[in-house]
TORSE-630475 format. One line per 2 residues: number of its first residue (from 1); their letters; for each residue x, y, z of N, C-alpha, C. Coordinates in nm, 2 decimals. Layout:
NUM> A> X:Y:Z:X:Y:Z:X:Y:Z ~ ...;
END
This chain:
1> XX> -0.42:0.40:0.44:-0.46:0.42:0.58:-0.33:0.45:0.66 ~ -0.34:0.56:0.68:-0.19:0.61:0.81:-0.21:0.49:0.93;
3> XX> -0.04:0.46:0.92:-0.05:0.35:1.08:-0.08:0.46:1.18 ~ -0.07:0.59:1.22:-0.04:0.66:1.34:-0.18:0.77:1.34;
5> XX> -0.25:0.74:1.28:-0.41:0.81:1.24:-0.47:0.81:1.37 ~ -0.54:0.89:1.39:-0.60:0.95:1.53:-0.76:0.90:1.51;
7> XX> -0.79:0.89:1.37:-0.92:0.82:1.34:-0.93:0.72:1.38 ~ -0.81:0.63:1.34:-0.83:0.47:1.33:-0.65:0.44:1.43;
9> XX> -0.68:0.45:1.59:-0.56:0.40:1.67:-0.53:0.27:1.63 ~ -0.45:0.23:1.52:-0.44:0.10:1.50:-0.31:0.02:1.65;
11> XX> -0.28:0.15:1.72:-0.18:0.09:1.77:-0.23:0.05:1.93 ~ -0.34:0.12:1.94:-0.44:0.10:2.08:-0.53:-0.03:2.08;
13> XX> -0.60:-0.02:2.20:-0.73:-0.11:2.17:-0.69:-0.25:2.13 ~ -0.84:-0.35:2.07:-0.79:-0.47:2.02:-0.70:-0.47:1.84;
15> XX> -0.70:-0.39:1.78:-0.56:-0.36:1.68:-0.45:-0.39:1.74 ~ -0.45:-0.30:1.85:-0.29:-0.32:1.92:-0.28:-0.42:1.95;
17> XX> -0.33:-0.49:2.04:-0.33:-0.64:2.11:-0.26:-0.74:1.95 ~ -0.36:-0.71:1.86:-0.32:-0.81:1.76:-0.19:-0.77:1.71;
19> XX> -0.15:-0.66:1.71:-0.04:-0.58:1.64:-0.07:-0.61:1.48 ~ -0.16:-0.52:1.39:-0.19:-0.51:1.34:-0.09:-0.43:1.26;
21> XX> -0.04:-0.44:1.13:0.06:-0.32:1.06:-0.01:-0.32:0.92 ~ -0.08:-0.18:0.91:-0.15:-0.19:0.78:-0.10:-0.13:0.68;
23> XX> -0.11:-0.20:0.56:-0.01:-0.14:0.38:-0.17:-0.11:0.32 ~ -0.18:-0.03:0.28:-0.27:0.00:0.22:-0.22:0.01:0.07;
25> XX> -0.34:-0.06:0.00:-0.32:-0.09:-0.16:-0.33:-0.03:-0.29 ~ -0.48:0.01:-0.26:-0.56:0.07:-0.34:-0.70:0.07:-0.24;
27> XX> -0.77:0.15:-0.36:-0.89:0.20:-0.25:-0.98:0.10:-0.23 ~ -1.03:-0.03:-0.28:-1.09:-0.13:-0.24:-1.02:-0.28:-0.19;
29> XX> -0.90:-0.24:-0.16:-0.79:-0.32:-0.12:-0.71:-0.27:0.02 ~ -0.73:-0.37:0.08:-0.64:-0.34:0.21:-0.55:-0.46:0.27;
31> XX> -0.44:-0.42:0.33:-0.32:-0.52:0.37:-0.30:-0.54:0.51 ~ -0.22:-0.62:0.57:-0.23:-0.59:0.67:-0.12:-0.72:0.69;
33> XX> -0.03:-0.73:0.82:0.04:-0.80:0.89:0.07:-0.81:0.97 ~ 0.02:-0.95:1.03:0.06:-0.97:1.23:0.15:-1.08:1.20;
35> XX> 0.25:-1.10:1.31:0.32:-1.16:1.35:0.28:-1.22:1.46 ~ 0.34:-1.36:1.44:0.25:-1.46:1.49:0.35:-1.48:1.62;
37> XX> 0.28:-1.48:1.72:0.32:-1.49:1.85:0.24:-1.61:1.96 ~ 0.31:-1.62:2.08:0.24:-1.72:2.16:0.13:-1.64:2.20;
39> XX> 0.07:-1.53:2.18:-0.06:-1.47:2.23:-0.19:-1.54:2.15 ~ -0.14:-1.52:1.97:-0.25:-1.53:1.94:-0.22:-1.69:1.88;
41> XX> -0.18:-1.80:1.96:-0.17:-1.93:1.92:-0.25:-2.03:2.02 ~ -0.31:-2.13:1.98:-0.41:-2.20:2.07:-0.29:-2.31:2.13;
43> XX> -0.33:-2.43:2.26:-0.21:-2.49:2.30:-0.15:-2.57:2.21 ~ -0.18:-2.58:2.08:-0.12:-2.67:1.99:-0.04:-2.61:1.90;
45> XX> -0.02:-2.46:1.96:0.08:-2.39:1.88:0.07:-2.30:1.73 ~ -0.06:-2.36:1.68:-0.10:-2.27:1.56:-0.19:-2.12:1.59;
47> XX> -0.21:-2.10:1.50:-0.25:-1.96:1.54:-0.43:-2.02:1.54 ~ -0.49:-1.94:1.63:-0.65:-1.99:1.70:-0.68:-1.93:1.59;
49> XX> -0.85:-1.94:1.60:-0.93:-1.96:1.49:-0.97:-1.79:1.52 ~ -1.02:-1.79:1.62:-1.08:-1.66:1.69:-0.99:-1.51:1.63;
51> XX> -0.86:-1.53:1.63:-0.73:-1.47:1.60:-0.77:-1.42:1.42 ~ -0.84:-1.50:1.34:-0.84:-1.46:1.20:-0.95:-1.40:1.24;
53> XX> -1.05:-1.44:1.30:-1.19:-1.37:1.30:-1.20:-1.22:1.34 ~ -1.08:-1.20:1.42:-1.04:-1.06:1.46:-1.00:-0.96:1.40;
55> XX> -0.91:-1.02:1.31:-0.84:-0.99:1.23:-0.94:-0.94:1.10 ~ -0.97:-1.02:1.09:-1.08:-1.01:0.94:-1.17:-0.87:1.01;
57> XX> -1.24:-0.85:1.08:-1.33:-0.76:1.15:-1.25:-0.67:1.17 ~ -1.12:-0.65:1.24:-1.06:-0.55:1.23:-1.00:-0.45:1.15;
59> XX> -0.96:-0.53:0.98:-0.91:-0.48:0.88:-1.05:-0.44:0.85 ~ -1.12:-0.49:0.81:-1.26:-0.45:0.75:-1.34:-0.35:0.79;
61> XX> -1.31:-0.32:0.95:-1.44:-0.22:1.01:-1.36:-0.13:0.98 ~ -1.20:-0.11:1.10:-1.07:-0.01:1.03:-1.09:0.04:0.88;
63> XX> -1.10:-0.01:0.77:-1.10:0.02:0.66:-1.25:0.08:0.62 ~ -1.37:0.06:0.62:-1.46:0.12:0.66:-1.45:0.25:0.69;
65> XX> -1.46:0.23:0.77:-1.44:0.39:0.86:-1.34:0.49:0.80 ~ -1.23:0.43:0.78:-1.16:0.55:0.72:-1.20:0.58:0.57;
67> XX> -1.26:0.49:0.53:-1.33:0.55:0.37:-1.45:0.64:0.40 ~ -1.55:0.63:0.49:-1.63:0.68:0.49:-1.68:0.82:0.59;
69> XX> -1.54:0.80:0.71:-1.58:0.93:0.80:-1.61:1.08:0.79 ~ -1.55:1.09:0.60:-1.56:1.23:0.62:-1.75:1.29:0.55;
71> XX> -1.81:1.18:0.53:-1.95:1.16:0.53:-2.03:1.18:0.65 ~ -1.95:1.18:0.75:-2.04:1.17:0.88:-2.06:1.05:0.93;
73> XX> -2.01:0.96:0.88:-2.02:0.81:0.89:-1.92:0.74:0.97 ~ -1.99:0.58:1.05:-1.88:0.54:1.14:-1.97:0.36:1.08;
75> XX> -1.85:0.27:1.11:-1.87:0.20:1.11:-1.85:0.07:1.22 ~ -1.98:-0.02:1.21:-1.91:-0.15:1.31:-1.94:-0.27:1.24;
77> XX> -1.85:-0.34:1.33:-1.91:-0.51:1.24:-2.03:-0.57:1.30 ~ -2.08:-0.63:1.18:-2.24:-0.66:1.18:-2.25:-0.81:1.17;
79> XX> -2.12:-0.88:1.09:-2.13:-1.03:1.07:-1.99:-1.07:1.01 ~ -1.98:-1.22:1.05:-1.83:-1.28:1.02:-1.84:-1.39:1.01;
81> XX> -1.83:-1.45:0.91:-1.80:-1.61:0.88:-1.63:-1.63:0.82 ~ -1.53:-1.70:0.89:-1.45:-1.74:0.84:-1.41:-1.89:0.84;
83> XX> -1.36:-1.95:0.74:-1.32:-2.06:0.74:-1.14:-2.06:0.75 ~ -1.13:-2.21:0.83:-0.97:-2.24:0.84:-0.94:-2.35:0.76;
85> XX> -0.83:-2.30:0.69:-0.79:-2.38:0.55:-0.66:-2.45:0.57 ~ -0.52:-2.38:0.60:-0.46:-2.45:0.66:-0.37:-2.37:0.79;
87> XX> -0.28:-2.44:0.91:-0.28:-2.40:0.98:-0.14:-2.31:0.99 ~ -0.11:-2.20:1.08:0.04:-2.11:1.05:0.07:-2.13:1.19;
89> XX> 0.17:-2.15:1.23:0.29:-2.15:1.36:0.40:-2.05:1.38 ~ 0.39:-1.98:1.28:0.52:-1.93:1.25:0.56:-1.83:1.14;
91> XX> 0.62:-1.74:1.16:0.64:-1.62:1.05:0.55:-1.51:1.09 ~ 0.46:-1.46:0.99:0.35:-1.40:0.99:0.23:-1.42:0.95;
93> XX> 0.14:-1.37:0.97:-0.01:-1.39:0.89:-0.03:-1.25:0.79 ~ -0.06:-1.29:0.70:-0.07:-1.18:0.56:-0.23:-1.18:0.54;
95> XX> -0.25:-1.05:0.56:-0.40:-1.09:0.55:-0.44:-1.00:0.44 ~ -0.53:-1.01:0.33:-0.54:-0.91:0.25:-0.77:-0.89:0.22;
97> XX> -0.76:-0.78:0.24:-0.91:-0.75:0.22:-0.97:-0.71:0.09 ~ -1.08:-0.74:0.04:-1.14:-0.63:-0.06:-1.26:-0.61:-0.01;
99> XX> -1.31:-0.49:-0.09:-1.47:-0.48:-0.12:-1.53:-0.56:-0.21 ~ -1.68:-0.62:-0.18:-1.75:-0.66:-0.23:-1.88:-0.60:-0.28;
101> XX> -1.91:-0.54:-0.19:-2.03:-0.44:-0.19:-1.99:-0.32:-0.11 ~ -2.05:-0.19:-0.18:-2.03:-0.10:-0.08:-2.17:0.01:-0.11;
103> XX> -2.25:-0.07:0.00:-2.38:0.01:0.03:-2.39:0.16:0.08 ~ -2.56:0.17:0.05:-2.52:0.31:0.16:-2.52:0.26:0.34;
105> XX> -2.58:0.15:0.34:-2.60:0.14:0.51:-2.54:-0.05:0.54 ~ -2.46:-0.09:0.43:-2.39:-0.20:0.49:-2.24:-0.24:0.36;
107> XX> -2.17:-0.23:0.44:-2.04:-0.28:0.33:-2.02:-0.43:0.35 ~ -1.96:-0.49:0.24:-1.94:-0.65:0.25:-1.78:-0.65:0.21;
109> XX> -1.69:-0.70:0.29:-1.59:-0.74:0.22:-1.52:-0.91:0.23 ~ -1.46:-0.96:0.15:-1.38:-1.04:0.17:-1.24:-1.03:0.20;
111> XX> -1.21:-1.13:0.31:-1.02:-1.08:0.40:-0.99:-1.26:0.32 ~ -0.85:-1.27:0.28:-0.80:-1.38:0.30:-0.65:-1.36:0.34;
113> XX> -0.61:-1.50:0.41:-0.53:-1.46:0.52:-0.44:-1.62:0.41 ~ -0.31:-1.56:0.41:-0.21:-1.60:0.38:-0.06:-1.64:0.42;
115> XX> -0.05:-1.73:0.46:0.15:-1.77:0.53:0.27:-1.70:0.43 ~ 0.40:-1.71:0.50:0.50:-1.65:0.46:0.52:-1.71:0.30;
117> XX> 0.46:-1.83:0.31:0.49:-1.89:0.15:0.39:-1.91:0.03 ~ 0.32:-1.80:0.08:0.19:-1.74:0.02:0.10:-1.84:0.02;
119> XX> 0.04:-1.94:0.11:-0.05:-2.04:0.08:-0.17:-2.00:0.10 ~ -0.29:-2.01:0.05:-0.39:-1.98:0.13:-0.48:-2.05:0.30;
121> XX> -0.46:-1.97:0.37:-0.47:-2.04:0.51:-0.56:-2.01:0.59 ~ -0.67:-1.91:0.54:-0.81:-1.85:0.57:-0.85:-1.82:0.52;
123> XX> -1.01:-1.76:0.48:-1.07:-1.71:0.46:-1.23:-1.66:0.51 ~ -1.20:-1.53:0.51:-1.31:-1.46:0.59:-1.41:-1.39:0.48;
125> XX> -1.58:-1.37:0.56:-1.64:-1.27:0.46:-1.72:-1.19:0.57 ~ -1.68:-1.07:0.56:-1.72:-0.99:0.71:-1.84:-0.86:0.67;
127> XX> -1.97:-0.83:0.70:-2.07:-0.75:0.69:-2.03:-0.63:0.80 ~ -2.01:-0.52:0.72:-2.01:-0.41:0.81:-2.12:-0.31:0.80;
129> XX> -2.20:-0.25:0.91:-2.30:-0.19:0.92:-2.26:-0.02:0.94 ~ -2.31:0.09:0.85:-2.23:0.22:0.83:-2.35:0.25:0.94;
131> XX> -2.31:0.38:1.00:-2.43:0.40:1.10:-2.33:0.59:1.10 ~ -2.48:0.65:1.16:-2.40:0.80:1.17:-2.33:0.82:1.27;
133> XX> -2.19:0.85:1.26:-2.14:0.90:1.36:-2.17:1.02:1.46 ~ -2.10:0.98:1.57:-2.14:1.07:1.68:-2.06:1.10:1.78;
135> XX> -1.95:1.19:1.78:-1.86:1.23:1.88:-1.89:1.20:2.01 ~ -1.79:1.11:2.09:-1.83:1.12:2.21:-1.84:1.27:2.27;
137> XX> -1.94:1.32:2.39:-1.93:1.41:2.48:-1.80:1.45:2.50 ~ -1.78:1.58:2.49:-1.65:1.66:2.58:-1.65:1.57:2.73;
139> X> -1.52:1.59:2.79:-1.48:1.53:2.92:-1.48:1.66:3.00;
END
């Protein structure tokens, strides 16, 4: 997945907010790394719960889409359950995705989200819904 893709603004929008930096792996593998800042940290300093959930949806639908747009296809998130395992303050968050399912009209993947010392520190399972894309209107 190009970071500077006109498909997928990873550097706009809520991507950008998170500061999202994506390594892409292989084709049912995707990477991704935020640096953990006082934005996405609750007042007790760790990084919020809401922050993975975003995360997880954002690598997942991002990755989505760029597999499937030249189909005519676009994708959004349809569902997210993540659990918090243990908590990060510091460094970065390593978040890594796969495919689970890849339907014609819904993908499933799993994101787990990992510390600088490789611990496991989340984990997400996110339903994304393929739908036909549709150019916005000329301006």
């Amino acid at each position: 997945m190009p970071r500077a893709s006109k498909l997928i603004p990873t550097t706009e929008g809520f991507d950008g907010t998170l500061g999202l930096v994506f390594d892409p792996t292989a084709p049912d593998e995707v990477r991704a790394t935020i640096a953990v800042r006082d934005g996405l940290c609750n007042p007790f300093g760790i990084v919020h719960g809401g922050a993975y959930s975003g995360i997880a949806e954002s690598i997942a639908t991002a990755s989505t889409i760029y597999r499937v747009h030249r189909t005519g296809q676009g994708a959004i998130g349809m569902g997210n359950d993540t659990r918090l395992l243990r908590p990060i303050s510091e460094g970065a968050i390593h978040a890594q995705a796969r495919t689970i399912h890849t339907g014609r009209t819904t993908w499933l993947w799993d994101v787990d989200f990992h510390d600088d010392d490789g611990r496991l520190c989340a984990t997400s399972r996110v339903t994304v819904a393929l739908r036909t894309y549709r150019p916005p209107p000329e301006a």
